[in-house]
py3Dmol code that shows the C-alpha trace and the ligand (Angstrom):
import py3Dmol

protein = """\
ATOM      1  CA  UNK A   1      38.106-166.703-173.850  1.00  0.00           C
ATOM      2  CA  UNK A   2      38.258-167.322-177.609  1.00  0.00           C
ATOM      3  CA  UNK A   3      39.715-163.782-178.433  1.00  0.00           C
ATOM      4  CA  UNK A   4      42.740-164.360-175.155  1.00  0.00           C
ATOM      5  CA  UNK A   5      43.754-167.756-177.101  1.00  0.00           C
ATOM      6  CA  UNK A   6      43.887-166.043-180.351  1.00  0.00           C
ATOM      7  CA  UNK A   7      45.854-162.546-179.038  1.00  0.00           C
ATOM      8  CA  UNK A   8      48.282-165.550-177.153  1.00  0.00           C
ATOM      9  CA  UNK A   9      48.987-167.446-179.988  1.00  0.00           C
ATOM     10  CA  UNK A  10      49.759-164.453-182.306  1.00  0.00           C
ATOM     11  CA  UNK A  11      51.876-163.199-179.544  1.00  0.00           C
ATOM     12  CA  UNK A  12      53.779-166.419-179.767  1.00  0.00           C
ATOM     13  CA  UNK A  13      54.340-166.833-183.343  1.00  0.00           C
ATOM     14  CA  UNK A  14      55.447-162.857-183.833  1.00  0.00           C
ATOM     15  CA  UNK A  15      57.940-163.645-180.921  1.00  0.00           C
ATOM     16  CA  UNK A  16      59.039-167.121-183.267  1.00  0.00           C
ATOM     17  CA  UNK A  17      59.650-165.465-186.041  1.00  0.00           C
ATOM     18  CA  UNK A  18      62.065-162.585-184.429  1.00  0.00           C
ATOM     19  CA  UNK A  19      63.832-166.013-183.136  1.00  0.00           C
ATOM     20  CA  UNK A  20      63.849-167.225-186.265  1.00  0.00           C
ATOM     21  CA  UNK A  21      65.676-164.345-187.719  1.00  0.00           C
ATOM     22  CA  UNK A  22      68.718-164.893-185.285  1.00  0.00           C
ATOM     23  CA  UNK A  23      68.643-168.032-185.852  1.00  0.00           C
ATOM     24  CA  UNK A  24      71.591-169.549-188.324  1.00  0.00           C
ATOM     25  CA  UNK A  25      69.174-171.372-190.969  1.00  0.00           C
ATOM     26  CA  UNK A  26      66.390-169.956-193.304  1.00  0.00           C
ATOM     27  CA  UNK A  27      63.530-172.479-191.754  1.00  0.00           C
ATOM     28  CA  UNK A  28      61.589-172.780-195.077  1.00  0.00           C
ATOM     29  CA  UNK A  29      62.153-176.351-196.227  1.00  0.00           C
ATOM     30  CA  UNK A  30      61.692-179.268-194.173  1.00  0.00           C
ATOM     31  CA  UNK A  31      65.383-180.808-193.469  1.00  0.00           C
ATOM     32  CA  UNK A  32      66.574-177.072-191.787  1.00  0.00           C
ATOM     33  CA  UNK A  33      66.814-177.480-188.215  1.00  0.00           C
ATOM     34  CA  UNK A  34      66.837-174.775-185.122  1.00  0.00           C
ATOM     35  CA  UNK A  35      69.246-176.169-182.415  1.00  0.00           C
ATOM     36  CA  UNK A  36      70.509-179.989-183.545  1.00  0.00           C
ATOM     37  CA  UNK A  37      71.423-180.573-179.527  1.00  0.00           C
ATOM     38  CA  UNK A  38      68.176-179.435-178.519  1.00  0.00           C
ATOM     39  CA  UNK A  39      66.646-181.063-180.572  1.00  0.00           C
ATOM     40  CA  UNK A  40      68.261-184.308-179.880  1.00  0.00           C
ATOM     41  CA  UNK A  41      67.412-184.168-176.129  1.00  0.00           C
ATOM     42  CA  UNK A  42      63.304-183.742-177.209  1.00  0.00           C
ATOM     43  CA  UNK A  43      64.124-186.660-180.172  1.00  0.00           C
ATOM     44  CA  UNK A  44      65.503-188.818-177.577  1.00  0.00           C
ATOM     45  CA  UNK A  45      63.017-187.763-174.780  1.00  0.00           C
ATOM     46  CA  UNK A  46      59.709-188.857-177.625  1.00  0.00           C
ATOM     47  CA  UNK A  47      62.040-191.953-178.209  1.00  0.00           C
ATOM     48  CA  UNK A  48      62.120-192.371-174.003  1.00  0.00           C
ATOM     49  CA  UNK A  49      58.122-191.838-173.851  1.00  0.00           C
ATOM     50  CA  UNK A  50      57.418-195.076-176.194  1.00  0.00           C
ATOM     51  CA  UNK A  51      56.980-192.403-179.392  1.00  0.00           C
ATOM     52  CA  UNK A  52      58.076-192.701-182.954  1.00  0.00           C
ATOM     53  CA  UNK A  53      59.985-189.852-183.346  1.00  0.00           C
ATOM     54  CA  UNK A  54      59.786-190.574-187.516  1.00  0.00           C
ATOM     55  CA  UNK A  55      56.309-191.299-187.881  1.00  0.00           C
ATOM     56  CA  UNK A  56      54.706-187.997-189.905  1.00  0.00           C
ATOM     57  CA  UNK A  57      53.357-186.097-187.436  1.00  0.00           C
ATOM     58  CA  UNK A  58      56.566-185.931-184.861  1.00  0.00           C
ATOM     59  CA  UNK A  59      59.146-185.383-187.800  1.00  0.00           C
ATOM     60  CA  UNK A  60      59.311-181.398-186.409  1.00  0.00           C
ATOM     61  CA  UNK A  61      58.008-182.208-183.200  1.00  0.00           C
ATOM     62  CA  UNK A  62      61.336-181.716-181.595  1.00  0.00           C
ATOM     63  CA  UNK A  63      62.215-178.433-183.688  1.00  0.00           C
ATOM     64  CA  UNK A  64      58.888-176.995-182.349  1.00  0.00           C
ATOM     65  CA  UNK A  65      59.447-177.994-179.140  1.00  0.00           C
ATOM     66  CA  UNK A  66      62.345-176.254-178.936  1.00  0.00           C
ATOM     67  CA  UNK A  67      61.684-172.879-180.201  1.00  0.00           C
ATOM     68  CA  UNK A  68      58.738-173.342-178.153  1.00  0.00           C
ATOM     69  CA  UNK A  69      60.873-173.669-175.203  1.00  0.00           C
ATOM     70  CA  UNK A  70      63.242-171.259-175.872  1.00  0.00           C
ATOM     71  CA  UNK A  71      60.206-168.340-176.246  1.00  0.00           C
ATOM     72  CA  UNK A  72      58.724-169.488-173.224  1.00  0.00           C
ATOM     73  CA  UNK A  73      62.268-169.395-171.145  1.00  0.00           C
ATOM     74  CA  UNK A  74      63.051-166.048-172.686  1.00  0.00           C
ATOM     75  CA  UNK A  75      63.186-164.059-169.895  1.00  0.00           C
ATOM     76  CA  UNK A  76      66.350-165.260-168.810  1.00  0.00           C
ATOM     77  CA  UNK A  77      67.980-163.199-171.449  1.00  0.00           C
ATOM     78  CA  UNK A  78      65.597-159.894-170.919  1.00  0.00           C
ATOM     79  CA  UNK A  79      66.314-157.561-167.889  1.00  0.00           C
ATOM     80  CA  UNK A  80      64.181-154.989-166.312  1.00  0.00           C
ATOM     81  CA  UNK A  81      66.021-152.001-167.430  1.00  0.00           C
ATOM     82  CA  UNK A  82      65.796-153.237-171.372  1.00  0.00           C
ATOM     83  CA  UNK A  83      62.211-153.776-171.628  1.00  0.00           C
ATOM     84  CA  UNK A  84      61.604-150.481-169.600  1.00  0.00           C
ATOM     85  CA  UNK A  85      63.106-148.906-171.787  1.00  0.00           C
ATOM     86  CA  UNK A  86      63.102-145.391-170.200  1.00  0.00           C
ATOM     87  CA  UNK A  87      59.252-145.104-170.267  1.00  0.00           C
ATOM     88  CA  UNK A  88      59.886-143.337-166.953  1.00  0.00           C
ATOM     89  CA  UNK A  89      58.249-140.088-166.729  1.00  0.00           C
ATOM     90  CA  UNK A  90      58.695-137.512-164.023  1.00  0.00           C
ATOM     91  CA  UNK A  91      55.564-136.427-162.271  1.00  0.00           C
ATOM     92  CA  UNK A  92      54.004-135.234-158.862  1.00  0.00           C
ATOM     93  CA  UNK A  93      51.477-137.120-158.664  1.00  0.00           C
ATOM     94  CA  UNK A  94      51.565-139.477-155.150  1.00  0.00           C
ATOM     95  CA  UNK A  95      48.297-141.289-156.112  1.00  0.00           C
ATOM     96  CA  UNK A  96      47.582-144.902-156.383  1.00  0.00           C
ATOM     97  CA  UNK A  97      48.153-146.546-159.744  1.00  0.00           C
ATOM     98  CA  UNK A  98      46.728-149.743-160.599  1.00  0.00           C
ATOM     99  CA  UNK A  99      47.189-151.784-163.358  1.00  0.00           C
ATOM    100  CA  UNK A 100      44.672-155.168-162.998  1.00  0.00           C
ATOM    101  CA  UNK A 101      44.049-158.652-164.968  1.00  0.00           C
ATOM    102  CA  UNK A 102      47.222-158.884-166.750  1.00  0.00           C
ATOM    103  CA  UNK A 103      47.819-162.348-168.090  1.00  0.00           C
ATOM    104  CA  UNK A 104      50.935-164.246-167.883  1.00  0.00           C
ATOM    105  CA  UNK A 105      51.955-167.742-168.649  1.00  0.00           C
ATOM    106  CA  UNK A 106      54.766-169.451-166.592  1.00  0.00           C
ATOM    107  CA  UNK A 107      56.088-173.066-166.064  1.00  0.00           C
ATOM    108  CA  UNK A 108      56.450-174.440-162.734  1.00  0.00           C
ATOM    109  CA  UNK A 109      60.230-175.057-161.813  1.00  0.00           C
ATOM    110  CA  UNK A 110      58.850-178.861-160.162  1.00  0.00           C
ATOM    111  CA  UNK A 111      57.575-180.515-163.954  1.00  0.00           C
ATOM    112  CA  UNK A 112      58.152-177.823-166.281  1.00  0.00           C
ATOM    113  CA  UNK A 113      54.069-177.512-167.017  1.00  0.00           C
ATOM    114  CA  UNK A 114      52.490-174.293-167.669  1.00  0.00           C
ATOM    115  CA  UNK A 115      51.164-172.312-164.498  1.00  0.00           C
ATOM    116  CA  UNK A 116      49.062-169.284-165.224  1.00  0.00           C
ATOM    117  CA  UNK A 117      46.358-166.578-164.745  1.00  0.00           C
ATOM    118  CA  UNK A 118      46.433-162.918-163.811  1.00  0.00           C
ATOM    119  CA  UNK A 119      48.853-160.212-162.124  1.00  0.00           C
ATOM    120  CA  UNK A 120      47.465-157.038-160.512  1.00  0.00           C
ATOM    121  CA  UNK A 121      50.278-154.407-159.901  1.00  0.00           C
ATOM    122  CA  UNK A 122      49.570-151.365-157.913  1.00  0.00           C
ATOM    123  CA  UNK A 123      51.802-148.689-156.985  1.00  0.00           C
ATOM    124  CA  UNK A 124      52.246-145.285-155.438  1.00  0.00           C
ATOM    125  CA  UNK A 125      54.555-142.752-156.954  1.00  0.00           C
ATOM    126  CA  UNK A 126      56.971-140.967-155.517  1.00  0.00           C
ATOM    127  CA  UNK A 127      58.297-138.905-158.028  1.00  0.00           C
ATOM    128  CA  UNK A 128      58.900-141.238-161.493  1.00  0.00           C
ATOM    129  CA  UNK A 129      55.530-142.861-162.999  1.00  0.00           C
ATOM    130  CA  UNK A 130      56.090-145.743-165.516  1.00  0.00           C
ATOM    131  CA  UNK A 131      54.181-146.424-168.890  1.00  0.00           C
ATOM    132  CA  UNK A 132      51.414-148.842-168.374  1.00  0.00           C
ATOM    133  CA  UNK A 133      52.119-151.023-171.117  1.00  0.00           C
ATOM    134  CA  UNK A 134      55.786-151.877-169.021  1.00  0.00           C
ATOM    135  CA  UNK A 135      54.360-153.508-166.142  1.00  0.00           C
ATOM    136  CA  UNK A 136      53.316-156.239-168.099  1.00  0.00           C
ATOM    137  CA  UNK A 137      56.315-156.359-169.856  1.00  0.00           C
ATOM    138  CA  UNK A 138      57.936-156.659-166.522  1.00  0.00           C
ATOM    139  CA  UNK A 139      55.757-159.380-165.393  1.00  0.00           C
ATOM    140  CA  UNK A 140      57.194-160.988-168.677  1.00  0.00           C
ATOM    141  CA  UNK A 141      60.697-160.465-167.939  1.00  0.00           C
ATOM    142  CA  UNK A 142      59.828-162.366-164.760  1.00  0.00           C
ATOM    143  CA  UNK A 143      57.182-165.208-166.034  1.00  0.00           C
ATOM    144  CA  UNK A 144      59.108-166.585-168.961  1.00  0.00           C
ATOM    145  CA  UNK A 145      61.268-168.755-167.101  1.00  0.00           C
ATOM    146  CA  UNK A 146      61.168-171.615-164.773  1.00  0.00           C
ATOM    147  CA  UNK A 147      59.170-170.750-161.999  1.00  0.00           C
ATOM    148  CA  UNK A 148      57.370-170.623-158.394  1.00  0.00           C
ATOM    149  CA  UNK A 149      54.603-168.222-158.259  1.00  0.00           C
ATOM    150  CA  UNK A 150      55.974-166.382-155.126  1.00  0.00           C
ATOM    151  CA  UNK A 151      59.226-166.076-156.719  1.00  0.00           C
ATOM    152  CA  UNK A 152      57.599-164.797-159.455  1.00  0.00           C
ATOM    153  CA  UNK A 153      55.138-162.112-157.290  1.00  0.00           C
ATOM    154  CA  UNK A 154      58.350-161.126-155.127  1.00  0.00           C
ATOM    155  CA  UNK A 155      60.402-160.272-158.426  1.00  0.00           C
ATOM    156  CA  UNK A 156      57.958-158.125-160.177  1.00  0.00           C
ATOM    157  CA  UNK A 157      57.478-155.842-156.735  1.00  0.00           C
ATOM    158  CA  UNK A 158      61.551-155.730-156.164  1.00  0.00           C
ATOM    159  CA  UNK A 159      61.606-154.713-159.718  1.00  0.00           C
ATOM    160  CA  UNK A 160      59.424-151.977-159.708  1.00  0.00           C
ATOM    161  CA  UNK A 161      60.564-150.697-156.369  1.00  0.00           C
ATOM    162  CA  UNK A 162      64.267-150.725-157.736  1.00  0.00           C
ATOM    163  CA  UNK A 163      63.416-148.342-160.965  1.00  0.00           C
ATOM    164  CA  UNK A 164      60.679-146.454-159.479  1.00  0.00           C
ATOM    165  CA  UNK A 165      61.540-145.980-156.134  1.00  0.00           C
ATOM    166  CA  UNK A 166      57.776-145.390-155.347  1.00  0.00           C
ATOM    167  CA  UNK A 167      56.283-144.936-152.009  1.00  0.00           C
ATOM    168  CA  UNK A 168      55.046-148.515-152.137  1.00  0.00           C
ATOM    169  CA  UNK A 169      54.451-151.323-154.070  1.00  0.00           C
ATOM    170  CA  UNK A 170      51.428-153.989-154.237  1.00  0.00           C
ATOM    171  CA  UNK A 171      51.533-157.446-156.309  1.00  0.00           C
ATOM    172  CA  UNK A 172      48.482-159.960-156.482  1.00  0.00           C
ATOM    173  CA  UNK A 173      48.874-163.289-158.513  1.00  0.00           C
ATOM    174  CA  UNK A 174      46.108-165.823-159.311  1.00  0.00           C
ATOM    175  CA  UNK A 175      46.953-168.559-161.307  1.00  0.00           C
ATOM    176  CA  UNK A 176      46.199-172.217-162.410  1.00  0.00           C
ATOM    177  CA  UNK A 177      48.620-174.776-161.833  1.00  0.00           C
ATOM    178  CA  UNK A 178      48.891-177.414-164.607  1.00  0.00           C
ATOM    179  CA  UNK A 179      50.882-179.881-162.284  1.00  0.00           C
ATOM    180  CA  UNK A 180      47.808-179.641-159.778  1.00  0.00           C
ATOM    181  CA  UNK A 181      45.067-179.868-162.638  1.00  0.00           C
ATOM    182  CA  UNK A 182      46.212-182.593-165.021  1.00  0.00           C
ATOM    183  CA  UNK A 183      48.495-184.653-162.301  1.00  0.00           C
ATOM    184  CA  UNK A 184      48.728-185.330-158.500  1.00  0.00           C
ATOM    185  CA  UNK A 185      45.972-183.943-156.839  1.00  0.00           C
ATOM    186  CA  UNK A 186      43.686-183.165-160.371  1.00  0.00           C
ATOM    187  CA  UNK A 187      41.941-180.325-158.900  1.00  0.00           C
ATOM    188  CA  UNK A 188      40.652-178.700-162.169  1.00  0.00           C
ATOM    189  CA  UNK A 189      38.765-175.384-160.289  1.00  0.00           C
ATOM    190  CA  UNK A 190      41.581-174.628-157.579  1.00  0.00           C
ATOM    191  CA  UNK A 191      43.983-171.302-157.580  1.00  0.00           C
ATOM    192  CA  UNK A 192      46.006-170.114-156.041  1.00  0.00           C
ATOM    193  CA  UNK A 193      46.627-166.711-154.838  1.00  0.00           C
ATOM    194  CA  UNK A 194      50.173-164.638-153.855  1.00  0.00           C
ATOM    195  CA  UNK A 195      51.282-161.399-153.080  1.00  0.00           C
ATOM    196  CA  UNK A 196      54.173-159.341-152.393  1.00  0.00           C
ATOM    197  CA  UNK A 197      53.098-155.930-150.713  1.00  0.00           C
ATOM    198  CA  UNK A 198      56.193-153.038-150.175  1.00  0.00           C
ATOM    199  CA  UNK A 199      56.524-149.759-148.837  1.00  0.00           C
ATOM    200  CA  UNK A 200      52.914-147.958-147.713  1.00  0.00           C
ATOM    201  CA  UNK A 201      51.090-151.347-148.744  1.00  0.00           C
ATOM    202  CA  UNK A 202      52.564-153.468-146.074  1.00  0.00           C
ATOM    203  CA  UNK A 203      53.193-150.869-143.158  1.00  0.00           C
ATOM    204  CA  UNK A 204      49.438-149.374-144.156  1.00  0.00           C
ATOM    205  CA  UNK A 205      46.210-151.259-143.332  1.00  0.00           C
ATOM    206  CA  UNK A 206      44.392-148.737-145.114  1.00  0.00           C
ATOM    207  CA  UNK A 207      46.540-148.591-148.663  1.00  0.00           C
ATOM    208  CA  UNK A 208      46.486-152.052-148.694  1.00  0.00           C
ATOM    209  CA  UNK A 209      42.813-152.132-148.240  1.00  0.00           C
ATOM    210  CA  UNK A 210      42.117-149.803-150.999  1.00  0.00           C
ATOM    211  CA  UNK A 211      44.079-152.124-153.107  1.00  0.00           C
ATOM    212  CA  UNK A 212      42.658-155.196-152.324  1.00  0.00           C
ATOM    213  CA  UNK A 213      39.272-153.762-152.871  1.00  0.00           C
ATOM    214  CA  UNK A 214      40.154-151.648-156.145  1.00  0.00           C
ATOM    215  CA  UNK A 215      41.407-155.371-157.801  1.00  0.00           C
ATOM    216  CA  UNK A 216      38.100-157.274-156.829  1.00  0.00           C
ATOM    217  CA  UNK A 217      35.630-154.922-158.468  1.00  0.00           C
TER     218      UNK A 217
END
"""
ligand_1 = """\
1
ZN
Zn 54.556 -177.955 -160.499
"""
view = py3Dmol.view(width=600, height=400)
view.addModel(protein, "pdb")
view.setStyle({"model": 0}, {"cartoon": {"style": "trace"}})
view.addModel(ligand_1, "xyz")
view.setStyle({"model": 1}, {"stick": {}})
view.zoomTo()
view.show()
């Protein structure tokens, strides 16, 4: 668990600092700001919570907040095709491909909390295999926005069936909802489960099977 929190939060702060380079100020001294308006909205959001917004440890509160924000919606500007990046490969083989236990992090479209846990992807070629390092780049593209975790399932399997054209395509997610653990119904241990099966997988009993049975070993 320790080494996940440690690859995520590198992950984070290498994807910070590309934003920082596009962004219009050097962020090395304490006055430079990211996005005033943006900021504004989270200063006058602490202000709307009963905060300080001044008091020392909130003074780049809202500048954090939103380059936090922004990394975390940045799949909205990121499409399939780009992150793909032709790592298609041509290739006979018509075997099953599976890819399990990737992580993603999300935020539910309802309250904008984190919702999160693992995608499995399988697939079956039909011609074109992808790089294995893409699929979770994919299930990026899709998680980094505002989100439902069906949405989210359906998306990665229409993407993958629109550049690979395989034979089929099988999505599992299992995640953790923060709106269900830390509000409403506070149930810390629940998760919930979705999937988006195409091609072979849903007209196959069998395929699916094999699936379902190669992700739970
Ligand atoms: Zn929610």
């Amino acid at each position: 668990m320790a080494s996940q929190m440690n690859s995520t939060t590198n992950n984070i702060s290498g994807s910070l600092n590309t934003l920082d380079s596009n962004a219009p100020h050097n962020l090395s001294t304490k006055d430079d700001s990211y996005d005033p308006e943006f900021e504004a909205l989270i200063t006058a959001m602490l202000n709307r919570l009963g905060e300080n917004p001044n008091r020392d440890g909130l003074q780049r509160t809202p500048l954090r907040v939103a380059k936090a924000l922004d990394f975390l919606t940045s799949g909205y500007t990121l499409s399939v095709d780009e992150v793909v990046n032709d790592a298609l490969f041509d290739d006979p083989c018509e075997e099953m491909v599976i890819v399990k236990d990737i992580e993603f992090y999300s935020l539910c479209e309802h309250h904008m909390l984190p919702f999160f846990g693992k995608t499995h992807i399988g697939y079956i070629p039909s011609g074109k295999i992808i790089g294995l390092s893409k699929l979770a780049r994919v299930t990026d593209v899709f998680a980094r926005r505002l989100q439902v975790q069906e949405r989210l399932t359906n998306q990665i399997a229409d993407a993958l069936i629109n550049i690979l054209d395989p034979l089929g395509v099988a999505v599992v997610t299992e995640a953790s909802h923060f709106c269900m653990m830390m509000r409403g119904v506070q149930k810390q241990n629940s998760s919930t489960i979705a999937s988006a099966m195409r091609g072979n997988f849903r007209s196959d009993a069998r395929t699916r099977q094999e699936f379902m049975n190669l992700i739970r070993r």
